[in-house]
C-alpha positions in Angstrom: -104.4 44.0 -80.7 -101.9 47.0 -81.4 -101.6 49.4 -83.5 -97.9 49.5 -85.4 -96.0 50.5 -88.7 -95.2 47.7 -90.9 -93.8 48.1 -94.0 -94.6 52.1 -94.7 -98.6 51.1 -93.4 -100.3 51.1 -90.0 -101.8 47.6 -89.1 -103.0 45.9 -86.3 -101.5 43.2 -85.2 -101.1 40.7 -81.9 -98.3 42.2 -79.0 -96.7 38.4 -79.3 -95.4 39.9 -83.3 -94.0 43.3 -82.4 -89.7 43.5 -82.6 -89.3 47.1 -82.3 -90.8 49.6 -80.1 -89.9 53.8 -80.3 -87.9 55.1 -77.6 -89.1 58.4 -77.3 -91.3 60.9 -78.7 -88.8 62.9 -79.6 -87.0 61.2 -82.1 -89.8 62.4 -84.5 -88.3 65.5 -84.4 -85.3 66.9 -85.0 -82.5 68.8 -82.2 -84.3 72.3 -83.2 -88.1 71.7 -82.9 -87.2 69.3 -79.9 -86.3 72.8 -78.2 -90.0 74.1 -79.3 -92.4 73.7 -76.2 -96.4 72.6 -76.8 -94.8 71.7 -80.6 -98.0 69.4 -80.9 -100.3 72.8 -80.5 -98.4 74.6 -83.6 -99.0 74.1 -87.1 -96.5 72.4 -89.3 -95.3 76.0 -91.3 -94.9 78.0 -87.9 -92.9 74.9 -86.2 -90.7 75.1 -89.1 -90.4 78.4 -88.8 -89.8 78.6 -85.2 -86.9 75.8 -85.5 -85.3 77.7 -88.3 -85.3 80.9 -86.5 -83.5 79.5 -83.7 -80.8 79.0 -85.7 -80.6 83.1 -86.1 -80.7 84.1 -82.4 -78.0 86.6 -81.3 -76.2 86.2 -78.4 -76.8 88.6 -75.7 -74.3 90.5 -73.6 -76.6 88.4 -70.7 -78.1 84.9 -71.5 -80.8 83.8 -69.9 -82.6 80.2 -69.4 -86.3 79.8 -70.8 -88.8 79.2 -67.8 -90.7 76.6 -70.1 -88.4 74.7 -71.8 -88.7 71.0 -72.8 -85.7 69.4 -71.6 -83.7 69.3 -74.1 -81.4 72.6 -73.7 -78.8 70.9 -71.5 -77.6 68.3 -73.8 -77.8 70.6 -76.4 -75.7 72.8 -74.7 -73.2 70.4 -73.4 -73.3 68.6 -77.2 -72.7 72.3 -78.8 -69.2 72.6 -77.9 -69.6 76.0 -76.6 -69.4 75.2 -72.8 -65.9 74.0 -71.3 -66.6 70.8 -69.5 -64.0 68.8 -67.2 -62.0 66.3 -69.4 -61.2 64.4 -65.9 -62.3 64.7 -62.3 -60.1 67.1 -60.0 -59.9 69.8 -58.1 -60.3 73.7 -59.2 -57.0 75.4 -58.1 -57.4 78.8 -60.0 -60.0 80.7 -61.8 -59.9 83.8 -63.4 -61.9 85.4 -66.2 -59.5 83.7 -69.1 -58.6 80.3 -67.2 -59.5 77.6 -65.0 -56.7 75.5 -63.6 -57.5 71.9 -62.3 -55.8 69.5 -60.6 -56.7 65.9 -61.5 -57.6 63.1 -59.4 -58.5 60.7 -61.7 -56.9 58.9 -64.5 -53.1 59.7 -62.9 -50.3 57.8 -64.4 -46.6 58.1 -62.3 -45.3 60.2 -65.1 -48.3 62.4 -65.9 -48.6 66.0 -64.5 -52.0 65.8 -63.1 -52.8 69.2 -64.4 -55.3 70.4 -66.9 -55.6 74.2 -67.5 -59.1 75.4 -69.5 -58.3 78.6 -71.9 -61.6 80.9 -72.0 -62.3 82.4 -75.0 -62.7 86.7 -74.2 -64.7 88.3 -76.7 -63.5 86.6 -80.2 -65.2 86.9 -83.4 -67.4 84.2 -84.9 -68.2 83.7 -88.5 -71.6 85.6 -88.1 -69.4 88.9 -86.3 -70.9 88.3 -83.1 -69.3 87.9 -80.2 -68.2 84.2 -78.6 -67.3 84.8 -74.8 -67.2 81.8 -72.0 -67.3 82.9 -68.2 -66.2 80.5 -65.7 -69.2 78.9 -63.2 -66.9 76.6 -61.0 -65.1 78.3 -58.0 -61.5 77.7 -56.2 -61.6 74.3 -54.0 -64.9 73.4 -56.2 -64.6 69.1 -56.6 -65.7 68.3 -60.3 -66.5 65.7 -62.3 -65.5 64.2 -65.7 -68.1 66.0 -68.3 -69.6 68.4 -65.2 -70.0 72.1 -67.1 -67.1 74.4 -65.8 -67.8 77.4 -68.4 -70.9 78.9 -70.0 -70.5 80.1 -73.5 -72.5 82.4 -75.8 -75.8 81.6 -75.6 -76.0 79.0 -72.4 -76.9 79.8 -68.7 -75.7 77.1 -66.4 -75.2 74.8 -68.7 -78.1 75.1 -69.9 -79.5 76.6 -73.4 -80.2 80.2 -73.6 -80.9 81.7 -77.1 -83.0 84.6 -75.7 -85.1 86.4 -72.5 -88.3 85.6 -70.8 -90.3 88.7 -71.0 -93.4 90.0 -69.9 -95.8 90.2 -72.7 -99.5 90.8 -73.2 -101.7 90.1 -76.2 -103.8 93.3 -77.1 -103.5 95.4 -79.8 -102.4 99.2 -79.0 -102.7 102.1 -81.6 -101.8 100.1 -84.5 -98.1 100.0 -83.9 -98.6 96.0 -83.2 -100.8 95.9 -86.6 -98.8 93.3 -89.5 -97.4 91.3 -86.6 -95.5 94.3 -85.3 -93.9 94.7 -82.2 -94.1 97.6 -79.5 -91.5 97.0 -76.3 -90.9 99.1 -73.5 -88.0 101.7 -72.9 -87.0 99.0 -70.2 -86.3 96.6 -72.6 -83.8 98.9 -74.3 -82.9 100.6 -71.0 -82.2 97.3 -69.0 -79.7 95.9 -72.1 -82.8 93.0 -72.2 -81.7 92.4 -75.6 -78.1 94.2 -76.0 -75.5 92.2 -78.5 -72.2 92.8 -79.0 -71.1 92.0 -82.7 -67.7 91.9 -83.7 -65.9 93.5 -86.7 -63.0 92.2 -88.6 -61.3 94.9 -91.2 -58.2 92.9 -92.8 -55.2 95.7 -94.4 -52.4 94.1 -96.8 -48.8 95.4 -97.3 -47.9 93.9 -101.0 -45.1 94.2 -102.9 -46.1 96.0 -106.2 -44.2 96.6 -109.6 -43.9 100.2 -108.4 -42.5 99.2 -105.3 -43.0 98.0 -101.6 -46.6 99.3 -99.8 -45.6 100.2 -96.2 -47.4 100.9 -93.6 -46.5 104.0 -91.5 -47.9 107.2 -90.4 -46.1 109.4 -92.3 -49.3 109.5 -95.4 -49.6 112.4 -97.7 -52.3 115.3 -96.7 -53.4 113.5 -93.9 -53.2 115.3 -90.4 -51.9 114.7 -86.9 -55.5 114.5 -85.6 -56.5 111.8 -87.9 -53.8 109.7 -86.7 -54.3 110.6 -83.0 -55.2 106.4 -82.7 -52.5 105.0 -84.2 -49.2 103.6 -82.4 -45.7 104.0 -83.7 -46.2 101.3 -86.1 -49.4 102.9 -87.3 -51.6 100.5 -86.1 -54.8 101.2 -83.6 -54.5 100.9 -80.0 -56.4 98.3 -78.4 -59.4 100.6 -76.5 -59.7 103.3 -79.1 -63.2 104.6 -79.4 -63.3 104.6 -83.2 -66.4 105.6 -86.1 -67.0 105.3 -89.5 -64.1 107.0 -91.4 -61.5 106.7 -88.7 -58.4 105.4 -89.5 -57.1 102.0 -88.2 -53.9 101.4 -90.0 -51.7 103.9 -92.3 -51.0 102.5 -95.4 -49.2 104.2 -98.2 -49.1 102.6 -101.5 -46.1 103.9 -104.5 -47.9 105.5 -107.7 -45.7 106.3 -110.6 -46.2 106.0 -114.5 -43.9 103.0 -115.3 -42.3 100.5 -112.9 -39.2 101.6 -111.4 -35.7 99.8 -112.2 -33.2 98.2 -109.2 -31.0 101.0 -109.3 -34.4 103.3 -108.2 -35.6 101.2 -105.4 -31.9 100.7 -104.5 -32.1 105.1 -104.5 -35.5 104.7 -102.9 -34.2 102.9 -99.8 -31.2 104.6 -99.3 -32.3 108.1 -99.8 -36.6 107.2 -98.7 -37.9 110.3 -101.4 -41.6 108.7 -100.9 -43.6 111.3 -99.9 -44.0 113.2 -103.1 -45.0 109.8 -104.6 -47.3 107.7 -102.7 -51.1 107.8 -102.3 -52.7 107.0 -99.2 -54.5 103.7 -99.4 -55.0 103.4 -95.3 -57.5 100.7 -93.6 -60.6 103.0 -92.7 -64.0 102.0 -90.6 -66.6 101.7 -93.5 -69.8 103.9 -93.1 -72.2 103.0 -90.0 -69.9 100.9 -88.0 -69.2 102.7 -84.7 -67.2 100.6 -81.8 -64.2 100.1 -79.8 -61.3 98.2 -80.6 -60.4 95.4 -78.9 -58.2 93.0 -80.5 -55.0 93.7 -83.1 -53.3 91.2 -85.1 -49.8 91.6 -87.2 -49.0 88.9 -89.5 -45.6 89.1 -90.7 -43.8 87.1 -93.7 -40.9 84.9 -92.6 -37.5 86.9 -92.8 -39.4 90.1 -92.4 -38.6 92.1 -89.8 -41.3 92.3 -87.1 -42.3 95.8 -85.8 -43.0 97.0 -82.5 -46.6 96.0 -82.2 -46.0 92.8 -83.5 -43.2 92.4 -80.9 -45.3 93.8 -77.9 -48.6 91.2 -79.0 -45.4 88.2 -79.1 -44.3 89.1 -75.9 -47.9 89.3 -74.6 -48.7 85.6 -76.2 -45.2 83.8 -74.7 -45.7 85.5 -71.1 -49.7 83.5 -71.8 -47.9 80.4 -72.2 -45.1 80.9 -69.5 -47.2 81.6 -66.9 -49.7 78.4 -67.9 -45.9 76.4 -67.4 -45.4 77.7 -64.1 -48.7 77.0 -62.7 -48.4 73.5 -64.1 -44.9 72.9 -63.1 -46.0 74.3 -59.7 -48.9 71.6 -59.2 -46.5 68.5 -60.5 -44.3 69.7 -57.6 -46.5 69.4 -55.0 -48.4 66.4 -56.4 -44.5 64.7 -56.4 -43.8 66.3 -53.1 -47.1 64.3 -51.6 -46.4 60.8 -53.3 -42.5 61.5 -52.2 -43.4 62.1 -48.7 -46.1 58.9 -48.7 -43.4 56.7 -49.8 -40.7 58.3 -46.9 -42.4 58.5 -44.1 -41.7 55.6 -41.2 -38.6 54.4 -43.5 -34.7 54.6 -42.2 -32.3 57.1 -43.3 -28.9 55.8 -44.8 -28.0 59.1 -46.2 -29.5 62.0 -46.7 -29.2 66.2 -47.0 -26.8 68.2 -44.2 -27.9 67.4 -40.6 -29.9 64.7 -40.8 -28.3 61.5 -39.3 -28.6 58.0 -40.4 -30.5 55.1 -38.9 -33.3 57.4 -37.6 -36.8 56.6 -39.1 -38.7 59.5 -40.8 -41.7 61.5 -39.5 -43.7 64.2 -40.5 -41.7 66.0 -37.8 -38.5 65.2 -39.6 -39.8 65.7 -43.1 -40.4 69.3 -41.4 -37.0 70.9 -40.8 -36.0 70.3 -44.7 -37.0 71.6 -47.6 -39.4 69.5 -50.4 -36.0 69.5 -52.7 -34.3 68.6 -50.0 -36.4 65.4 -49.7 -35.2 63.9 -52.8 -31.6 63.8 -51.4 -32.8 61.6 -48.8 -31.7 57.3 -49.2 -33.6 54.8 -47.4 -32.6 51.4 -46.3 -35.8 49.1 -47.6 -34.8 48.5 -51.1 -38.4 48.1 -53.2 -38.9 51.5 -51.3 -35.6 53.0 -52.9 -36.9 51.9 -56.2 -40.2 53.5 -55.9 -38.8 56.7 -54.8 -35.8 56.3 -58.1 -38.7 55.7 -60.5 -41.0 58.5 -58.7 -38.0 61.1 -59.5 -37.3 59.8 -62.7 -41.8 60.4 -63.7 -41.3 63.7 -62.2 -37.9 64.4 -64.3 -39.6 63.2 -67.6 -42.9 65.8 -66.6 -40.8 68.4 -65.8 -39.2 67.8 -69.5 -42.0 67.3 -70.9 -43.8 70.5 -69.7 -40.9 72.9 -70.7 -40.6 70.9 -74.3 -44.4 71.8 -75.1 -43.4 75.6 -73.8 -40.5 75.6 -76.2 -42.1 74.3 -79.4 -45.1 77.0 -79.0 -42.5 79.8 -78.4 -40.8 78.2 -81.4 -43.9 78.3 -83.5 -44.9 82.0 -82.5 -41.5 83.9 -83.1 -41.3 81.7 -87.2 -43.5 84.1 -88.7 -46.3 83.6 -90.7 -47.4 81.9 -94.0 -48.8 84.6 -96.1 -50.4 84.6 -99.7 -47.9 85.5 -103.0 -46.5 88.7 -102.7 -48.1 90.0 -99.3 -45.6 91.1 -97.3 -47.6 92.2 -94.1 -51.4 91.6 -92.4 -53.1 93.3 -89.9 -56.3 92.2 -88.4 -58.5 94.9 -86.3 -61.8 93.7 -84.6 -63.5 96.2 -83.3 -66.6 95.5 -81.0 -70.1 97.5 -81.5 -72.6 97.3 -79.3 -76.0 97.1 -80.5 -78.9 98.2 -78.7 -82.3 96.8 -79.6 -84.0 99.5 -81.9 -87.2 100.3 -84.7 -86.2 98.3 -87.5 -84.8 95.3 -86.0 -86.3 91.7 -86.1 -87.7 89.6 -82.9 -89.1 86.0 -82.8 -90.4 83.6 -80.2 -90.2 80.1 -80.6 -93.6 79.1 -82.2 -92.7 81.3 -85.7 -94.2 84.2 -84.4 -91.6 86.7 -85.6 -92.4 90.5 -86.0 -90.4 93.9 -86.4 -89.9 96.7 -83.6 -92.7 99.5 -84.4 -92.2 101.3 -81.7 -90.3 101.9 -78.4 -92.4 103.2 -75.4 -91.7 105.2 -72.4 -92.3 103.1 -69.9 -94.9 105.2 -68.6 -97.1 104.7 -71.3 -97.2 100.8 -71.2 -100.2 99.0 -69.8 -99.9 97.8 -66.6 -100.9 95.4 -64.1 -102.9 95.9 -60.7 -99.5 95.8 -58.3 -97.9 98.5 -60.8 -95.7 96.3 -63.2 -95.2 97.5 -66.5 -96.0 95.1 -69.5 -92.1 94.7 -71.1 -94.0 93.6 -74.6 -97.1 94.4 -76.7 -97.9 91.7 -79.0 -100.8 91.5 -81.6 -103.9 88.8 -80.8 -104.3 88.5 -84.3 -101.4 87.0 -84.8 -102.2 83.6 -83.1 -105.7 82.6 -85.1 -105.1 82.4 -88.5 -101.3 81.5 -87.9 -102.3 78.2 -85.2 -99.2 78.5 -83.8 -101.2 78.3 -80.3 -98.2 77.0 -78.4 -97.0 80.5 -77.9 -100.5 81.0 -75.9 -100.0 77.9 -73.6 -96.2 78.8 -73.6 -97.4 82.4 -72.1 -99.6 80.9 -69.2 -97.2 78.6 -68.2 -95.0 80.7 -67.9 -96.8 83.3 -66.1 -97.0 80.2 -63.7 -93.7 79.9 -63.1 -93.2 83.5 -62.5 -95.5 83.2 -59.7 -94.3 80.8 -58.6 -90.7 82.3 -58.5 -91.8 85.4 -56.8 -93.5 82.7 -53.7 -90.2 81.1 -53.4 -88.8 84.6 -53.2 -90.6 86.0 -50.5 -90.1 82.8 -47.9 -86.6 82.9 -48.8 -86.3 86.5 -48.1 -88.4 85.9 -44.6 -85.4 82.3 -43.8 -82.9 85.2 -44.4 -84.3 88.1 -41.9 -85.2 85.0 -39.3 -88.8 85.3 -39.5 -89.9 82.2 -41.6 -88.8 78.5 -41.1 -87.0 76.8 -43.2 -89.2 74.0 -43.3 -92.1 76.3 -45.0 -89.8 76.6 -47.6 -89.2 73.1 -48.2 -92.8 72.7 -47.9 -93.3 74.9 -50.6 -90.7 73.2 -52.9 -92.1 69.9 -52.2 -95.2 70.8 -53.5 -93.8 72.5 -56.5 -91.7 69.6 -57.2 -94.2 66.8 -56.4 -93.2 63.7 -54.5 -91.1 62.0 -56.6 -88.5 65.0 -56.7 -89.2 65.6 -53.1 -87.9 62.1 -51.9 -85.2 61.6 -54.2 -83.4 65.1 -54.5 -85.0 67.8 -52.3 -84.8 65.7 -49.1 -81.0 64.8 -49.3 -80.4 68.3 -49.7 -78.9 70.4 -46.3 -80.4 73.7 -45.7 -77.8 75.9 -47.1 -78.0 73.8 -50.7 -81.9 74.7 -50.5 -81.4 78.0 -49.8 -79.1 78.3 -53.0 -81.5 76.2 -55.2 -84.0 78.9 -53.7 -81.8 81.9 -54.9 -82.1 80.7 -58.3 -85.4 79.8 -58.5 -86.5 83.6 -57.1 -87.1 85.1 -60.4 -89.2 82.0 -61.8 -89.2 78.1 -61.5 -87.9 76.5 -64.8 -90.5 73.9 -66.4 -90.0 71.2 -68.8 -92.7 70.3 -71.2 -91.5 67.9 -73.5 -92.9 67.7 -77.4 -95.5 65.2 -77.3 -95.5 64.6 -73.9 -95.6 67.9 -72.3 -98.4 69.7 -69.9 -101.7 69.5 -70.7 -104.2 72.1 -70.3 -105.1 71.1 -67.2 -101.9 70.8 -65.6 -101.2 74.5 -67.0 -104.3 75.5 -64.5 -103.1 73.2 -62.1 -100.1 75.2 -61.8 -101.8 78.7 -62.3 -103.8 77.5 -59.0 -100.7 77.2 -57.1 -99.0 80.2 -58.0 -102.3 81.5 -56.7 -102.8 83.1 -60.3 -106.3 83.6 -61.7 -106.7 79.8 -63.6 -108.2 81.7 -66.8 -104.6 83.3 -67.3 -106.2 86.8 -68.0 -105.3 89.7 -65.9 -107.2 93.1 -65.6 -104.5 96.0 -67.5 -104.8 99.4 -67.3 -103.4 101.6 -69.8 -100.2 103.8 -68.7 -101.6 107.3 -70.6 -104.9 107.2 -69.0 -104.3 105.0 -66.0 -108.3 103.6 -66.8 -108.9 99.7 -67.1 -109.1 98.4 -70.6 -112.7 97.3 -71.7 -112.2 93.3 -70.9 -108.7 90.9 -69.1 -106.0 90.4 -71.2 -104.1 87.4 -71.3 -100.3 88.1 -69.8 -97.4 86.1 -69.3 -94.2 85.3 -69.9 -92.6 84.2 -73.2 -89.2 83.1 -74.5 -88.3 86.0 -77.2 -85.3 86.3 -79.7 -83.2 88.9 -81.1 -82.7 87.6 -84.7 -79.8 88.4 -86.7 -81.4 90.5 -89.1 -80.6 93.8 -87.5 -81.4 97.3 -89.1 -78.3 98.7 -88.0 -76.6 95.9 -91.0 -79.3 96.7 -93.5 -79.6 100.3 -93.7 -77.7 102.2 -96.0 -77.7 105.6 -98.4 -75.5 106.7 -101.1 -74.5 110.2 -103.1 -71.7 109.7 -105.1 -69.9 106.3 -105.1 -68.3 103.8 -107.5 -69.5 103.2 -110.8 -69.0 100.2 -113.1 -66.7 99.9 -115.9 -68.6 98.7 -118.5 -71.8 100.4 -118.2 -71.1 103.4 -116.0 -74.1 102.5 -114.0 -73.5 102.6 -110.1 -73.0 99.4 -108.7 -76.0 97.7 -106.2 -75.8 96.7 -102.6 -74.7 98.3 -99.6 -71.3 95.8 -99.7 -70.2 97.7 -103.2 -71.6 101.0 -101.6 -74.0 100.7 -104.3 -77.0 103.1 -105.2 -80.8 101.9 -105.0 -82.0 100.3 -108.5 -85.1 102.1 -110.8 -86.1 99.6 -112.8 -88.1 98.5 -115.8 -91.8 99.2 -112.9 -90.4 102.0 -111.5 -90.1 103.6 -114.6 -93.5 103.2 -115.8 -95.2 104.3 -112.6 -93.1 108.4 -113.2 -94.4 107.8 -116.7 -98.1 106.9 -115.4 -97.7 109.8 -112.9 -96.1 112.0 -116.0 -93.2 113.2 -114.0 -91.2 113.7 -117.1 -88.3 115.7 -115.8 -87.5 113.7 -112.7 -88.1 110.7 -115.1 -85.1 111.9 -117.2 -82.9 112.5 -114.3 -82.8 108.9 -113.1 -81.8 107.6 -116.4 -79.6 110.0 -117.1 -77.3 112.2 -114.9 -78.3 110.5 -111.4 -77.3 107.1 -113.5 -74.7 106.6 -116.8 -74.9 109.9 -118.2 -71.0 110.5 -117.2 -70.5 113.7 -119.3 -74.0 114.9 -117.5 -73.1 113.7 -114.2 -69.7 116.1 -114.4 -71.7 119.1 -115.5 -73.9 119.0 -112.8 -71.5 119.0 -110.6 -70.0 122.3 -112.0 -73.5 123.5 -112.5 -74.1 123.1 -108.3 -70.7 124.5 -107.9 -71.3 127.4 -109.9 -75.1 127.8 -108.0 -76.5 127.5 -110.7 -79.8 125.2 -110.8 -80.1 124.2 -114.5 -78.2 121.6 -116.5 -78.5 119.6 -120.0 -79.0 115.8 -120.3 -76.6 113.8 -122.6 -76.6 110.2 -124.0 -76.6 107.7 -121.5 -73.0 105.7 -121.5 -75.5 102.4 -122.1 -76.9 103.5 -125.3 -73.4 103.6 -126.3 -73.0 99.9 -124.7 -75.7 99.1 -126.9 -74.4 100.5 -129.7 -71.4 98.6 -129.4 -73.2 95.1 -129.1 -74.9 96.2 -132.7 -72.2 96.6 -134.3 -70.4 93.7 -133.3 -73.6 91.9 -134.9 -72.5 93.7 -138.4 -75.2 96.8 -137.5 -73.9 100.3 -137.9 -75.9 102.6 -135.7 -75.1 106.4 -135.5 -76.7 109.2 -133.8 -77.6 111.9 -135.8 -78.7 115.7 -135.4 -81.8 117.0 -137.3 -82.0 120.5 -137.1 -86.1 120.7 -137.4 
């Protein structure tokens, strides 16, 4: 008897009746959790935590495999869409850091170019502002398959998944700055760019056409000096490169003011004669407070019968040269790819007419095909007649590609130099990106995979940071009281196992570095990897391998051998010590520290290893924010909230009562008076300050007046008198 699922219950029931059987244990779970290692160790909340949180990694300026992973991260890379992979088998031709050029040796049709050409994405913005960049992994002369990864993208290493870094981390607690699942990290971490992003910026400027006239943009802007504009281009737009900080300007914009509309006659006036400065107010595209970067990207959008400026010209140019030189190469490759079918169907065939020189009757060689030129091949007419019409309908493929090629080239010029389609009344767009780069920092969130997610304390000179017996610095400080009440103990087995693989790395390491200087055999270190491996990926992979394709699997195994434990059916404890064992790590997976102020050994071992961490896209640097004086709403001259609206911070109904607990009467009347909607206040203040003087009178707040209002539009007269008592 067996134990199934029948009808939403669990029954036993004979082998003979069962139809269905599950295919794996993961399909319990879904793509996110399947990425969770030792998910069977971690309670229900924290696994849902974990898989959520993966979702809010950052990409880093360098991605970076887990060491114990479960499997999974390839296909979910490859499934993503952010990789490039090979749409047909071929040959790389030419790589560079924004293309890959292929030519195809599969799926050829007679009048198909054979050519596919990869566009890399450099440094674009994604939806969340950070930063999608692919870099090419395949090399000229490489062969590659259909669906073989030629690209990583944000976020994958090799093809594989990479959300975050392995780090060294113990579990200790140290001075309280790991107390409330905080986190204290080394300098190198910060130092290193372990966890560096690069987030991308967009700031969007309109050119409308207004009652009062046309907004333009130009440099010429009222009261504005030559060093502010000391960015800007002719057509007062950034350079791409320009180191730029909050306040800078990134386009000129002026916009017409006036008291009524002007007539034809005065805009007629206005363009011949351009009087604009005296009128105009300067409405320019500035960099919004705490954003400093670098510009990398600029794009004009112009309305269809405009007239482009020079920027717009120079990015135009820049976009058809793009497309002319992918025609070339293309065009290049359908050449030679003719030029070898042409000389396959030639060659030992007799010449009945041909180019200058050569004579008929003779039969053609490679020697003959030598002395004339590949265009002069096509001139060539042989006697055998199917032959003729394979060479005719080989020209004629070629002819159509050719065609073909420089149609495409045309219709994208075509498309580029129409102009855009922009909203009602917009006359011009511009789109500046500017990259910041953003360090890890106090403030800023981190997560591993098991919903153990805490905020940066602290950042420590590395000196200060325990460290190990052979002098390496712990990277990460994490709280042992975090694991306990959370059961999320995957993150504990997730640290040993890793710490395994580390070891084992750094044993693969040194025999590789002893094949290089001559002094070890290469068959140690297939020993080795045979026994890490185990037999089954000994016989069938390892030992097909030649020397130099186990030195490079080697080389990438030197800073730690990758592991798959898969959810539900991943290492057990005991395999975990296996693998300690041969690493020839202590099997307990505690080390002896010693603390980097005092260089003394803490009372008992500490449990060390490595763990997969995240930088999460909650980032201090997008959170903080301060205010003086900034907008105010209409209705109830109140500032506004949020650090979008440059808003102030809100005292409310709590707030109020705790300065009237503490009897703070003054302050008290400040914040709901001149520091809020006491506009007559607020302005004498001001003067007040001006004049140095420190005293000043509280008015009626412009909501009691609101209130007022309401009243009376409910039939109640309220008025504010003045008793003189």
């Amino acid at each position: 008897m067996v134990s199934c699922r029948k009808a939403g219950d669990y029954e036993m029931v004979a082998p003979k009746e069962i139809h269905y059987i599950d295919v794996s244990p993961k399909q319990l779970v879904s793509v996110a959790a399947a990425l969770i290692p030792f998910l069977e160790n971690d309670d229900a909340n924290r696994a849902l935590m974990g898989s959520n949180m993966q979702r809010q990694a950052v990409p880093l300026v360098r991605a970076e495999a887990p060491y114990v992973g479960t499997g999974m991260e390839a296909a979910v890379a490859r499934d993503s869409g952010a990789t490039i992979s090979a749409r047909r088998a071929g040959v790389v031709q030419q790589v560079d850091a924004t293309r890959i050029v292929i030519r195809a040796t599969e799926n050829l049709r007679a009048a198909e170019s054979g050519v596919d050409i990869y566009r890399l994405q450099k440094f674009q913005r994604s939806n969340q502002n950070t930063c999608i960049n692919q870099r090419p992994l395949v090399k000229v002369g490489d062969v590659v398959s259909r669906g073989d990864i030629l690209a990583d993208g944000p976020s994958t290493d090799m093809g594989e998944l990479a959300l975050g870094r392995n780090v060294l981390v113990a579990f200790m607690p140290w001075n309280g700055y790991n107390f409330e699942d905080s986190i204290l990290i080394s300098e190198r971490i910060v130092r290193d760019d372990v966890f560096t992003s690069i987030h991308i910026e967009e700031f969007e400027v309109m050119a409308r056409d207004t009652k009062l006239g046309q907004e333009e943009i130009t440099r010429d802007i009222p009261n504005v000096g030559e060093e502010a504009l000391k960015n800007l281009d002719e057509a007062s737009i950034v350079y791409i490169g320009a180191e730029v900080q909050a306040g800078d300007i990134l386009v000129g914009k002026v916009t017409p003011k006036g008291e009524s509309p002007m007539t034809p006659e005065e805009k007629l006036l206005r363009a011949i004669f351009g009087e604009k400065a005296s009128d105009v107010r300067d409405t320019s595209l500035r960099i919004p407070p705490g954003v400093t970067g670098t510009v990398v990207e600029v794009r004009v959008f112009n309305r269809r019968g405009v007239d482009k400026d020079e920027r717009a010209m120079a990015i135009e140019r820049q976009e058809i040269e793009s497309l002319a030189k992918d025609r070339d190469d293309e065009r290049a490759i359908l050449e030679g790819s003719f030029a070898r079918r042409l000389k396959g169907l030639l060659l030992g065939q007799t010449v009945v007419g041909g180019p200058r020189g050569m004579s008929n009757g003779i039969q053609i060689t490679d020697e003959v095909l030598a002395t004339y030129t590949a265009a002069q091949w096509r001139q060539i007419a042989v006697e055998d007649d199917t032959a003729a019409q394979g060479i005719e309908d080989l020209k004629k493929a070629y002819e159509e590609s050719i065609g073909k090629i420089q149609e495409r080239f045309e219709n994208k010029v075509e498309k580029l130099q129409r102009g855009d389609e922009l909203p009602p009344g917009v006359l011009k767009m511009v789109k500046v990106f500017v990259a910041v780069k953003r360090k890890l920092q106090p403030g800023d969130k981190m997560a591993g995979r098991h919903g153990n997610k805490g905020v940066i304390s602290k950042i420590n000179p590395i000196e200060d940071m325990p460290y190990l017996e052979d002098g390496t610095y712990v990277d990460i400080v994490l709280n042992p009281l975090g694991v306990p009440s959370r059961m999320n103990v995957g993150q504990i087995l997730e640290t040993h196992l890793g710490w395994a693989c580390r070891g084992l790395g750094a044993q693969v390491a040194e025999l590789l570095a002893g094949v290089k200087r001559g002094e070890t055999e290469m068959g140690l270190l297939r020993e080795r990897l045979d026994d890490i491996y185990g037999p089954r990926h000994a016989q069938d992979d390892l030992a097909q391998m030649s020397d130099e394709q186990v030195r490079d699997l080697a080389h990438n195994l030197r800073n730690g051998v990758p592991i798959a434990s898969p959810v539900f059916d991943g290492a057990r404890e005991s395999d975990i010590c296996d693998m300690l064992r041969k690493a020839g790590l202590d099997p307990s997976g505690q080390v002896t520290l010693r603390d980097g102020r005092t260089g003394e050994t803490f009372d008992r071992k500490v449990t060390v290893g490595y763990i997969y961490m995240l930088k999460l896209h909650h980032l201090v640097d997008d959170k903080i924010h301060a205010r003086s004086i900034g907008p105010y709403s209409l209705v109830t001259q109140q500032p506004l909230g949020g650090k979008a609206q440059f808003g102030g911070q809100r005292f409310g109904e709590m707030e109020v009562w705790a300065l009237e607990a503490y009897g703070a009467a003054y302050t008290l009347q400040e914040m709901l008076t001149v520091k809020s909607d006491d506009v007559s206040g607020r302005t004498k203040v001001y003067e007040a300050i001006v004049k140095g003087d420190d005293t000043f009178e509280a008015g009626i707040p412009e909501s009691f007046n609101v209130l007022v209002k309401e009243m009376r539009s409910l039939g109640l007269d309220v008025e504010l008198g003045q008793s003189s008592y």
